[in-house]
Structures are given as C-alpha cells and as structure tokens.
Phi, psi and omega in degrees: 000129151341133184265120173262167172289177171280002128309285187301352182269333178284315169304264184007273196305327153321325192286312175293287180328300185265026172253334156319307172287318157329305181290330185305312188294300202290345115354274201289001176278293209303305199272330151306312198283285188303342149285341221270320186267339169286321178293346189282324182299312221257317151341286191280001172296316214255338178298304188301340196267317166329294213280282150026269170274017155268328174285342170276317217229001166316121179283339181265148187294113177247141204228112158266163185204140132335156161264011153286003191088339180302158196253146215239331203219116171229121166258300152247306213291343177276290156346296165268017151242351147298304168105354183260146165269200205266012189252319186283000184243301179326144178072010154210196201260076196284067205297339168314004180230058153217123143276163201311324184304331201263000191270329175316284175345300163298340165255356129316297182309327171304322183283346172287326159292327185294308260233350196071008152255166186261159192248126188287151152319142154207188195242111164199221206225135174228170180261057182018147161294327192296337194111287190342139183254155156258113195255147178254154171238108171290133195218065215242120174219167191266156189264128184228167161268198231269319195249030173058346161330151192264119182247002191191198174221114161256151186217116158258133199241116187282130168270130147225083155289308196302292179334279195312318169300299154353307178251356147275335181287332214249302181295329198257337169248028159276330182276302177328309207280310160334321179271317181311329209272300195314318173304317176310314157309308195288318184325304183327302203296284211309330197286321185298340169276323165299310172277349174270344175253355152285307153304349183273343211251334174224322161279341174302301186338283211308282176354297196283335166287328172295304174324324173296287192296329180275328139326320180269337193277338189303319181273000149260002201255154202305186126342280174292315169300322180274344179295322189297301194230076177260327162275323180306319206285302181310298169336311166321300200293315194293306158001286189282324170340311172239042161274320201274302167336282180328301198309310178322303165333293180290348167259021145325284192316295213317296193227130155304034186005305189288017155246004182248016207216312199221013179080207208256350181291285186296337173281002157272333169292327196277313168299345172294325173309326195267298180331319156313317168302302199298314195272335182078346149312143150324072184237145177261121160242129153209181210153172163209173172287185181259071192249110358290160148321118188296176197286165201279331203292337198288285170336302205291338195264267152014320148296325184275323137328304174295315145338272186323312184285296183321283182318339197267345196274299209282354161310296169310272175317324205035026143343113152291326165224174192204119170264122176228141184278157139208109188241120209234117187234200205273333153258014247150114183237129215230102156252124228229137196213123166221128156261192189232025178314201184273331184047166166220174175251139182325329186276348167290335185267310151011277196272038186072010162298172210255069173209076176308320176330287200269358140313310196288286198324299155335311177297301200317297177324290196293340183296305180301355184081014163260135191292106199271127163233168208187114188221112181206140172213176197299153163077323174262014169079182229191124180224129181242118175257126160273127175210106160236110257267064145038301173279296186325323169305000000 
C-alpha cells in the first residue's frame, strides 16, 4: 500500500467521525420516530379499547351496518333489548326487527344516509325475537373514513318502554282528572241550581208574603198607631225590598237564568251590561247566536269565565276598553275577550306568580274540553281566546 501523508490521513478520518456521527442521529431519529409510533399505536390501542368499552357496557343498542344493510358490530345492550345475539344477526341484514309498516321507511332513511344526509332523531317501534314490539328513540349517521367515504350506518337505539307507559299512565290519569273535573262542574252547576230555585221558591215566596203582611199591617193599624210607626213599617217595607234584590242579585251569581232561557250570546250580553254599569269600562261584544246550542256544561264554564275575565280588568287591568267576540262557526265556537289594560307577563304564573284568576280559568276550561289560550305581556293588554270543538263537546 502507498504510504499518504498526515493530511490525507486527518481527512480520511474526519470523514469517518462524520459519517459515524452521521449514521448516530440517524439512529437516534430512527428510535425516536419508533417510539413516537408505539406510543401513537398504543394511544389509539387503549382509545379503540376505551371506545370498545363504551359500546359493549352502554345501556342503549349500538348497531354497525354495511352500506348493504348488513350488520357489522352488535352489542351487548342490542341483545337485550332486540333479544337476538350478535352471532345470530352480524354478516347479515336482519329486516325481522322492522316492523312491516316501518320497512319503506327504513329504507329511505337508508339512502339518505348512503346519500350523506341527514337523518333527524326519532321515536318509533322495532321488534323483539320474542314477537313483542319495542318502542325506541332512534338515533342513526353514517360511518365515514379517514378520507371522509360513507363506509357504513351506525343506528343507537334508546329503549323507552318504561318511558312510554309512564306517559301513557300520565295521559290516562290526566283524562281521569278531566272527567273528575267536568263531573265536579256539572254537580257545581246542579247544586247552584238547586240553591237558586230554593231562593226563588221559598225565600223569594216568604220575603213578597212578609211584604204583603208589613202592608196589611199598615191598613190596619188606627190613626194614632200608624202615625207612631209609620216610618219603621216604611223602613221595614224598604228592608224587605232590598233583601229581595239582593237575593236576586245572588241568584244571578248562582245560575244566570238568561242563559238557560236565551242562550250563551244574550247571557254574555247581559253580563257586560251590568259590568259596564258597575265599572264604567267600555264594552263591545259582538257576535250571533249559537245554533245548534253548545252542551249547557259548556256554555256555562264559558260564562263563568267570561265573569273571572271581566272581575280581573276590573281589578287590574286599568282598561279603558274591553272587546268580546263570539264566533260560532259549523265546528267550532270561539270566544274571545281582549282589553287594552296594563297586561303582565305571562311566565310569572309559569313561576308561581299571584295569578291565581287565571290557573281557576284554565282549569275551569280544560275540565269541560275547551281549549284555553291566555295571550299578554306589559303595556300590551290581555286577550283570553276560548275555543270549543263542536263534536268534542
């Protein structure tokens, strides 16, 4: 071998130190990177297991699909509310848990997912192994990859059975109490009638016979007895007078005669007249009658109402005026009462506010099957819409 100088031997060796250094980093790059991917692996290892076990131990039913329909992934909570395990359903399309009215349907929905769009929640029935239908809240989007393609269907299915009975027992003793109410009205109605042909029949009677008898006593008495009490017996006389008013008054309150005699147009005309009288408000009713007559039960909870609204303007309201409707149309009769008062807002009885009035209304309404709306806010006046349903009545 050629002998080189102490130059070319310093290169040489220069060379070798960096490419020796060179090969280290790339090394240590080499070993960095690969950790950089166990640790990236062992991430989505313990994420995928994470996820895994939220879909295995989830009480609602998670379902992968194919985009044939076929089923990719079934879990624990789809077993026990469907009833099939994942061996009898997975690799294929198990249309036996649709029932036949829902399978068009369901396959719309599919193409809308294949199609990238979406499907809103909804409540509807799947089918048991057992036969039994279930009902569900349905929850269904599409599986896409890395590179946004639609590669599937995921559909989670909520059991509310329980729910749902819940709110069939709540809707059945909600009708109960409906019935309870409407009965109470009519007793209410029946007793109040009962006690107004009782003032009528026996204390009216007695009162126009004391009257009578405080008259006859008048024409009987000498000169000198009647000059002594000729003002008592006129006290007397005014006395029962306005006894028999009054009483009249209150058998107003009880039953309104002009609504069993001449329907529900003139027994609102006749309360506006005296309300008018008494408050010095303004009131427009118009309107016609109502032919045929709504059930009396109706009517009369309609009147009693119209009362409650009328007594709250004059409490309240500072009303200058007061408009009332009566629109009797062939399905429906609509009675409609607005001032032009102070109004409040509505979300105070919502929050327990002091508007007991119209809770009473509400009630009143819905017991008999009329439809209550109750529409106000500050500054904007007060409007109560009535509505009742011709047939429902």
């Amino acid at each position: 071998m050629e002998y080189q100088g102490p130059d070319e031997l310093d290169e040489a060796a220069a060379a070798i130190n960096l490419m020796h250094e060179n090969a280290r980093a790339l090394v240590t790059e080499l070993q960095h990177k690969t950790e950089l991917a166990q640790l990236e692996r062992s991430r989505a290892t313990e994420a995928q297991a994470r996820l895994a076990a939220i879909v295995e131990y989830s009480s609602d039913a998670i379902i992968g699909r194919a985009l044939d329909g076929t089923v990719t992934s079934w879990n624990a909570a789809a077993e026990r509310i469907l009833g099939y395990t994942a061996a009898e359903v997975i690799g294929r399309d198990p249309v036996e848990i649709f029932p036949l009215e829902l399978r068009q349907k369901i396959a719309e929905h599919r193409k809308l997912l294949n199609a990238g769009q979406l499907v809103p929640e909804y409540e509807t029935v799947r089918i048991h192994k057992d036969g039994r239908r279930v009902d569900v809240a349905a929850s269904v989007s599409a599986i896409k990859d890395n590179s946004g393609s639609i590669i599937g269907i995921a559909a989670i299915l909520r059991d509310i059975t329980e729910r749902r009975r819940a709110e069939d027992a709540l809707r059945r003793y909600a009708a109960r109490l409906r019935e309870l109410s409407r009965r109470l009205s009519e007793v209410e109605e029946s007793e109040r009638r009962a006690i107004s042909r009782e003032l009528h029949d026996r204390i009216g009677q007695e009162l126009t016979t004391l009257s009578l008898m405080v008259g006859a006593l008048d024409t009987r008495l000498s000169r000198e007895s009647r000059n002594a009490v000729q003002k008592l017996l006129k006290d007397m006389q005014a006395l029962v007078r306005y006894v028999v008013a009054h009483i009249r008054d209150v058998m107003a309150e009880l039953r309104p005669p002009v609504l069993d005699d001449y329907g529900l147009l003139a027994a609102l005309r006749h309360l506006v007249t005296e309300f008018a009288n008494r408050t010095g408000i303004a009131v427009n009713l118009s309107g016609a009658d109502v032919c045929p007559r709504l059930p009396l039960v109706v009517e009369t909870a309609m009147v009693r109402i119209s009362q409650e609204a009328l007594n709250n303007i004059a409490k309240h309201a500072h009303a200058k005026k007061v408009e009332i409707s009566l629109d009797s149309a062939s399905e429906r009769v609509v009675l409609d009462i607005a001032d032009d008062g102070v109004g409040f807002d509505t979300g105070n009885i919502a929050d327990g506010g002091e508007h007991w009035g119209m809770i009473t209304m509400r009630e009143r309404a819905e017991a008999v099957g009329i439809t209550f709306r109750l529409e106000s806010a500050p500054g904007a006046g007060t409007r109560i819409v009535l509505e009742a349903e011709r047939v429902a009545s």
